[in-house]
C-alpha positions in Angstrom: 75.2 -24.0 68.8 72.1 -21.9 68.7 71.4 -21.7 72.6 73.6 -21.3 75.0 74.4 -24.2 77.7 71.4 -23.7 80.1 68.8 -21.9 77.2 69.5 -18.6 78.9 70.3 -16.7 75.5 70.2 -16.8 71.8 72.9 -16.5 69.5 72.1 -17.7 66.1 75.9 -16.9 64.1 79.4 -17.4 66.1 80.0 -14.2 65.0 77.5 -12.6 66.4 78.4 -9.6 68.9 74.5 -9.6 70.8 72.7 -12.7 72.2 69.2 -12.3 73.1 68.5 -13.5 76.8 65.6 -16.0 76.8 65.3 -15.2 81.1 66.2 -12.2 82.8 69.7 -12.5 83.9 71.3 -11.2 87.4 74.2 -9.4 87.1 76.9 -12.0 87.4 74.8 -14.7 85.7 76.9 -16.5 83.0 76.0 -17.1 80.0 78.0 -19.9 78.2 78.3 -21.0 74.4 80.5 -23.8 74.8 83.6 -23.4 76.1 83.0 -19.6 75.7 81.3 -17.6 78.8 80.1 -14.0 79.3 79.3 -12.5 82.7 76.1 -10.5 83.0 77.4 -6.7 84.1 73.9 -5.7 85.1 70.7 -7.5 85.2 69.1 -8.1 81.6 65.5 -8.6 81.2 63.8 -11.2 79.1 64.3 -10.7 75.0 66.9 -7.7 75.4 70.3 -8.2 74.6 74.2 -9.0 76.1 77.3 -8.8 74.4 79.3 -11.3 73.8 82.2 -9.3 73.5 83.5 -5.7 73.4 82.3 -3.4 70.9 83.8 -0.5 70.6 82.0 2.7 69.8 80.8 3.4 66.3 81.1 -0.4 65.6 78.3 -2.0 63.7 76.4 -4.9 66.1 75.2 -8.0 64.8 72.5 -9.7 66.0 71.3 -13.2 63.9 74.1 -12.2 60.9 72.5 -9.1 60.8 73.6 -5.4 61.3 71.0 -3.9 63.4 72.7 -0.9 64.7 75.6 0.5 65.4 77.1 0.7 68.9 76.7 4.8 70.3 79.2 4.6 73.5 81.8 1.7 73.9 80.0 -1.5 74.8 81.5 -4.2 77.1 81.2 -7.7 77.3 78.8 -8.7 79.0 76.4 -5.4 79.3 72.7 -4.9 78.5 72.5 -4.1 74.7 69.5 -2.1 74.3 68.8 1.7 72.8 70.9 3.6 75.5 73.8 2.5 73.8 73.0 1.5 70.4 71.7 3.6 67.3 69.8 2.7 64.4 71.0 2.8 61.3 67.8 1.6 59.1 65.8 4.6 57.4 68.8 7.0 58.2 67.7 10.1 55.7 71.4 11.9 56.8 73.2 8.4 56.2 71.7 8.4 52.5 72.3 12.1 51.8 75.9 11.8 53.1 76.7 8.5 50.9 75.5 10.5 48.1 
């Protein structure tokens, strides 16, 4: 199921890590997929992102079946995913000169 219970978030795999809120969230808002439910850590604004589970630090994060960063400090679930603790890992010149 694409949205969760209420519409709050996004998720459009079951295995992604990240949903993306569809309304800013309060911390302690949950967000439910089902059976499944995260609690908001902090308040998330509109079209950022919450895990949906723990990533640990260095892990690749998938949003939509797609990697779109990797996470830069351990990330728990339910926390704001955003660029304080995720970093990119498209265009990365010292990625492609260290697989080479």
């Amino acid at each position: 199921m694409p949205l969760s219970n209420d519409g709050a978030a996004l998720r459009l795999k079951d295995d992604d890590d990240v949903a993306v809120v569809l309304r800013p969230l309060e911390q302690g808002d949950a967000v439910r997929f089902g059976e499944t439910a995260v609690i908001a850590a902090a308040a998330i604004p509109s079209g950022h992102k919450i895990a949906l589970r723990a990533i640990p630090s260095g892990a690749l994060i998938h949003k939509y079946g797609q990697v779109i960063g990797r996470a830069s400090t351990p990330i728990a679930s339910g926390e704001h995913v955003h660029v304080h603790n995720v970093e990119g890992t498209r265009g990365r010149g010292d990625l492609a000169e260290a697989a080479s």
